[in-house]
Each structure stands twice: as structure tokens, then as C-alpha cells.
C-alpha positions as CSV (number, residue, x, y, z in Angstrom):
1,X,-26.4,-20.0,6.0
2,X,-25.6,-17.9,3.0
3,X,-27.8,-14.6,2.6
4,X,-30.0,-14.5,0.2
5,X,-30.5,-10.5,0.5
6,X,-29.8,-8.8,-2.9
7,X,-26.6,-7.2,-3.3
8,X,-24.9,-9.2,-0.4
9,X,-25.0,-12.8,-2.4
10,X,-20.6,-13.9,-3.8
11,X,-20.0,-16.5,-6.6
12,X,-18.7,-19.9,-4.9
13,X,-15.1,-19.4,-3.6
14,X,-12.6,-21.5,-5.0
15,X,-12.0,-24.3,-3.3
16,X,-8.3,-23.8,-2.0
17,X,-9.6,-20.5,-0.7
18,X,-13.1,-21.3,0.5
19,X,-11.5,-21.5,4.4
20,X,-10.9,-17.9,4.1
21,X,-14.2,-16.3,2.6
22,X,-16.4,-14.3,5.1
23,X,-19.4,-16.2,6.8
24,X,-22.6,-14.7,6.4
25,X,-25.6,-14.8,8.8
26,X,-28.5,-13.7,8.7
27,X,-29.9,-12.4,12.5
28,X,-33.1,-13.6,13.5
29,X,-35.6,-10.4,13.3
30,X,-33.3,-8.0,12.2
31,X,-32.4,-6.5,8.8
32,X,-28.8,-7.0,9.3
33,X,-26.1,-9.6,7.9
34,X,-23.2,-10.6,10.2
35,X,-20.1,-11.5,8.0
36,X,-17.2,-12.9,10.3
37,X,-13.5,-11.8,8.9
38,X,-10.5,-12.9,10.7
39,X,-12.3,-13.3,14.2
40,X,-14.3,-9.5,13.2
41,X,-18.1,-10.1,13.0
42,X,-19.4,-6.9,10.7
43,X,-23.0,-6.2,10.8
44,X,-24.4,-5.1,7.1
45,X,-27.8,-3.4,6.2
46,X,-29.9,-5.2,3.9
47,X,-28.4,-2.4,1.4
48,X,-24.9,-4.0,1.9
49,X,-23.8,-0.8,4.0
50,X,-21.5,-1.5,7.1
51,X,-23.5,-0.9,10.4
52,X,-20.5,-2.0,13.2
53,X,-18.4,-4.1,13.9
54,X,-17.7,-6.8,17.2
55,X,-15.6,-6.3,19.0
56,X,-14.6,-2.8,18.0
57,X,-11.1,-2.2,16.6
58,X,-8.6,-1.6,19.6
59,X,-7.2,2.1,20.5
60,X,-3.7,1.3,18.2
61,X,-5.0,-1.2,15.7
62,X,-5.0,0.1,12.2
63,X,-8.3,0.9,10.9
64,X,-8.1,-1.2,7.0
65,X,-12.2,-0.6,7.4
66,X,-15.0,-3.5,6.4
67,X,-14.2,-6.4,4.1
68,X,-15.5,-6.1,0.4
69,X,-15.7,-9.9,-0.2
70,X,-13.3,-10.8,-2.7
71,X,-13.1,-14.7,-3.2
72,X,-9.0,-14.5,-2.9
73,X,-7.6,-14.0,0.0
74,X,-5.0,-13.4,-0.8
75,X,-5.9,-10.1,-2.9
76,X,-7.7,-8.7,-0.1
77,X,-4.5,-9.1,2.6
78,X,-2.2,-7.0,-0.2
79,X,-5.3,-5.0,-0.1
80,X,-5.4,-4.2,3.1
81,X,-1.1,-3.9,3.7
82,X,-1.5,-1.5,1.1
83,X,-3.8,1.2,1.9
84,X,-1.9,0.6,5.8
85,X,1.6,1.0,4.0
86,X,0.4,4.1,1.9
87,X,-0.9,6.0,4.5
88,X,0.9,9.4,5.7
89,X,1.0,8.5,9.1
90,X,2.6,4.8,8.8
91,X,5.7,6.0,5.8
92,X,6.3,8.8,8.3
93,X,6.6,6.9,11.6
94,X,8.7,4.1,9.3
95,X,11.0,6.6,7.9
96,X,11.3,8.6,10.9
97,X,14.7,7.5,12.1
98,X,16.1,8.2,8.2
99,X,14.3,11.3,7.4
100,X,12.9,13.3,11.0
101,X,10.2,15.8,10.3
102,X,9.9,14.4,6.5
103,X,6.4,14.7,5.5
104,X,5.5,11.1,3.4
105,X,5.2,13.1,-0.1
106,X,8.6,13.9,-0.2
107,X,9.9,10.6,1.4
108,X,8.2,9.0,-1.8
109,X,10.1,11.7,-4.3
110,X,13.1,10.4,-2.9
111,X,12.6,7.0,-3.2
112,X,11.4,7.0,-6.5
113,X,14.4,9.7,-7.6
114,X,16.6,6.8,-6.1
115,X,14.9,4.0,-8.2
116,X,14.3,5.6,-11.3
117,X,17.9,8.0,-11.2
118,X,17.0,11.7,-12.9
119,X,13.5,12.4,-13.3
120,X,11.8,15.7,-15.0
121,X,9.8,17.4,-12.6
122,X,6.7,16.5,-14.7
123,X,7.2,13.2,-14.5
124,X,8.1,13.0,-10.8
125,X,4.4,14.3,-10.5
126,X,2.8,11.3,-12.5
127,X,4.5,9.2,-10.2
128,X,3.4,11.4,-7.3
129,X,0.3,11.2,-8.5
130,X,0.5,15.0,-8.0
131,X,-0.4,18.4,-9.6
132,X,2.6,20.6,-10.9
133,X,2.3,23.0,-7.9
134,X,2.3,20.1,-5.7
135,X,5.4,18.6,-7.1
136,X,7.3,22.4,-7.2
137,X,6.5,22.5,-3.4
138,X,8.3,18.8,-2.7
139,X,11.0,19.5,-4.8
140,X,11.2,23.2,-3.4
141,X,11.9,22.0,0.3
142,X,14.2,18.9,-0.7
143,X,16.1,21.5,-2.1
144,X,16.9,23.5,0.1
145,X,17.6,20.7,2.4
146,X,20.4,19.9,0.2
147,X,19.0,16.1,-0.9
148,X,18.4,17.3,-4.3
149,X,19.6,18.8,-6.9
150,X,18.4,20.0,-10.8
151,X,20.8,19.5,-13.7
152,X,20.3,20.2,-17.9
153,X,18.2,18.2,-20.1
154,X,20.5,17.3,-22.9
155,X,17.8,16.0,-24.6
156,X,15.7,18.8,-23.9
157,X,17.6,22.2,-23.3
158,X,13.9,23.9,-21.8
159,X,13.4,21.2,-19.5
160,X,15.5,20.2,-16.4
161,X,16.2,17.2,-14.6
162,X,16.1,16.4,-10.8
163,X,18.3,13.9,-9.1
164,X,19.9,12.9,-5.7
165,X,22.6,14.8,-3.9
166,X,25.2,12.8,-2.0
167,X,23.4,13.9,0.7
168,X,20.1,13.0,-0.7
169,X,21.6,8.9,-1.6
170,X,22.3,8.8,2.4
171,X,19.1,9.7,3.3
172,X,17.3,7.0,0.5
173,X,20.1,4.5,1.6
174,X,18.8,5.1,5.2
175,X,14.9,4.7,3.9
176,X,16.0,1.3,2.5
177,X,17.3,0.4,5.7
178,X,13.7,1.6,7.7
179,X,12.3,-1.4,5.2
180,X,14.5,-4.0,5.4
181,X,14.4,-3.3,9.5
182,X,10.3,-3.3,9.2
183,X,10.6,-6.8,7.0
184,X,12.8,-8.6,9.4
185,X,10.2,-7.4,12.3
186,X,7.2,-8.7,10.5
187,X,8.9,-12.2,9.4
188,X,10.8,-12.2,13.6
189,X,8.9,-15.8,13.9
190,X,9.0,-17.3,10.5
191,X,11.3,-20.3,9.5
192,X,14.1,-19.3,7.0
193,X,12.6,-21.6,4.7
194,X,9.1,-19.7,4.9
195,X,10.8,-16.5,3.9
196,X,12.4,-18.3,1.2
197,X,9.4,-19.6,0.0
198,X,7.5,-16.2,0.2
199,X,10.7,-14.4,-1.2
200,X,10.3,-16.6,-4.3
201,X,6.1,-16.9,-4.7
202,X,6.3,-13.1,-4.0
203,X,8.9,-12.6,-6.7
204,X,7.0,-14.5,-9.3
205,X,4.1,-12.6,-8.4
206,X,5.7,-9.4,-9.1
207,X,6.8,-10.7,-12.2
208,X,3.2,-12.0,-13.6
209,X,1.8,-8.9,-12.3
210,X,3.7,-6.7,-14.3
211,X,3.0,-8.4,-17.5
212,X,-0.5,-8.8,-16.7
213,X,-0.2,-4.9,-16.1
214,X,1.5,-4.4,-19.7
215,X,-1.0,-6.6,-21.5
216,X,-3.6,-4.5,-20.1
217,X,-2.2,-1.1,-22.0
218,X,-2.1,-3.3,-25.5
């Protein structure tokens, strides 16, 4: 039955997603709520605060922690790829073929130097979501590995810009080729026509999400 504790109680799912919202139960004598995610029964306080879990994640399995009961499902799975796909560890396993020893800050730098072409420092920072010092340490060691290199501002003769070697485009050519690798492992027993399908709902997605984004700073 649903729980009736304060703090713990959702809206009503939406109906094409109501198959996928956590189960809670309340256990007889005991101040606890189990809410059953993908097979994972987590036991909550009657403050909402996670207690354990059963059965216990694996030696191996990711830890993406307890659920926070959002009503789409979908939302909470990008959640969860997300915080897996940003960690240190997991960008510098992936890239480790590419870029050995590469520490995941300066894997990012070169990915986004490759998307977005020359970059000023400070601006490389805001997209690291770094300090200045921070971003003069990445950009120090990329350096001196010879996979980047700093040209004139035209626009700005005080200011400099940063940009791939040749070097640097083989290495970010070899990144690409980690994630298109990693892709083709995850979709190994999916139909072509279910990556077609997700290719296109995913593409839309990005799409909506980046004018919902922009309609957000208006």
C-alpha cells in the first residue's frame, strides 16, 4: 500500500509510466519504508533517509545510490547514466586505450577543444566547470604533451587562444572512437530497428531539450 508517512508520499504517476514507479511498503512494526527499484528493495526512515538496501550492490556494480522518486522514468535512467558517465573513474577506464595515464579533466578539455575549435582559457574553465588555476594546470600538462597549442586573439591582442595540435586531433579522434566502441557494446543485443528508433527519439530529445534550455535564460 502507499505510505502515508510525511515526506515519503509522490503525486500519481502518469499512467504510461506508472509500471515503473517505486513500490512502497510500509513493514509491520518498524519505522521503515521499503521502496522496490529495478529488483532493489531500499529501506527508508520515517524521515525519508536511506537505511539499506536488499540485496546489497555487487563487488563491480556501479554504485548510482538510492532512487529519489521521480514519476518519469525515464529522467531518472539519464540520471543515473549520467552521474556513472561523469565520474573520473569510468571517462578514464573508457578513454584509456586513446589517452593512457590521461586524468578525466583533461580528457574533457580535449573533447570540448575538438567540439567547440579555439577556446580562451577562460572559457575552457566555464565549461570545465573549473577555477583559473585549475584550468592553467590542464592546459599546462596538455601542453607539454604536445596535444595543444596557444595562438593570438585577433579579436583580443591580451587574450590568447587554445586549440588542438595534430597530435592533439588524433588523440580526440581516438576518444571518439572509445564512444562509438562503448555504444555498439551497450546496444550488442538490440534490433537495428531499436537503435533506429532510439537514434531518432534521442535526437528529438536533444533537440527539445535545448530549446527548453534557451527558454529557460529568456
Amino acid at each position: 500500500m502507499r505510505s502515508s508517512r510525511p515526506g515519503l508520499a509522490e503525486p500519481p504517476p502518469s499512467p504510461r509510466l506508472h509500471a515503473a514507479v517505486p513500490v512502497d511498503v510500509v513493514e509491520p512494526g518498524l519505522c521503515t519504508v521499503v521502496r522496490t527499484v529495478n529488483g532493489v528493495g531500499w529501506r527508508f526512515d520515517d524521515r525519508g533517509v536511506v537505511m539499506s538496501s536488499d540485496p546489497p550492490a555487487q563487488a563491480g556494480e556501479p554504485d548510482v545510490g538510492a532512487p529519489l522518486g521521480y514519476r518519469s522514468a525515464g529522467l531518472a535512467a539519464m540520471l543515473e547514466v549520467f552521474a556513472l558517465w561523469g565520474s573520473s573513474d569510468f571517462i578514464t577506464t573508457l578513454t584509456d586505450d586513446a589517452a593512457p595515464g590521461m586524468d578525466a579533466g583533461s580528457v574533457t578539455a580535449l573533447t570540448l577543444l575538438g567540439r567547440h575549435g579555439e577556446l580562451r582559457p577562460s572559457v575552457l574553465a566555464l565549461k570545465l566547470r573549473v577555477g583559473a588555476s585549475n584550468v592553467s594546470k590542464i592546459t599546462r600538462r596538455l601542453g607539454q604533451d604536445n596535444l595543444i597549442e596557444r595562438s593570438a586573439d585577433t579579436a583580443d591582442g591580451r587574450a590568447g587562444l587554445l586549440r588542438l595540435t595534430d597530435q592533439g586531433q588524433g588523440v580526440v579522434a581516438g576518444l571518439v572512437d572509445a564512444g562509438d566502441r562503448m555504444m555498439h557494446a551497450i546496444q550488442a543485443e538490440w534490433t537495428q530497428a531499436e537503435r533506429d528508433t532510439f537514434a531518432q527519439l534521442l535526437t528529438r530529445f536533444h533537440t527539445d531539450a535545448l530549446r527548453f534550455s534557451a527558454a529557460q535564460k529568456t
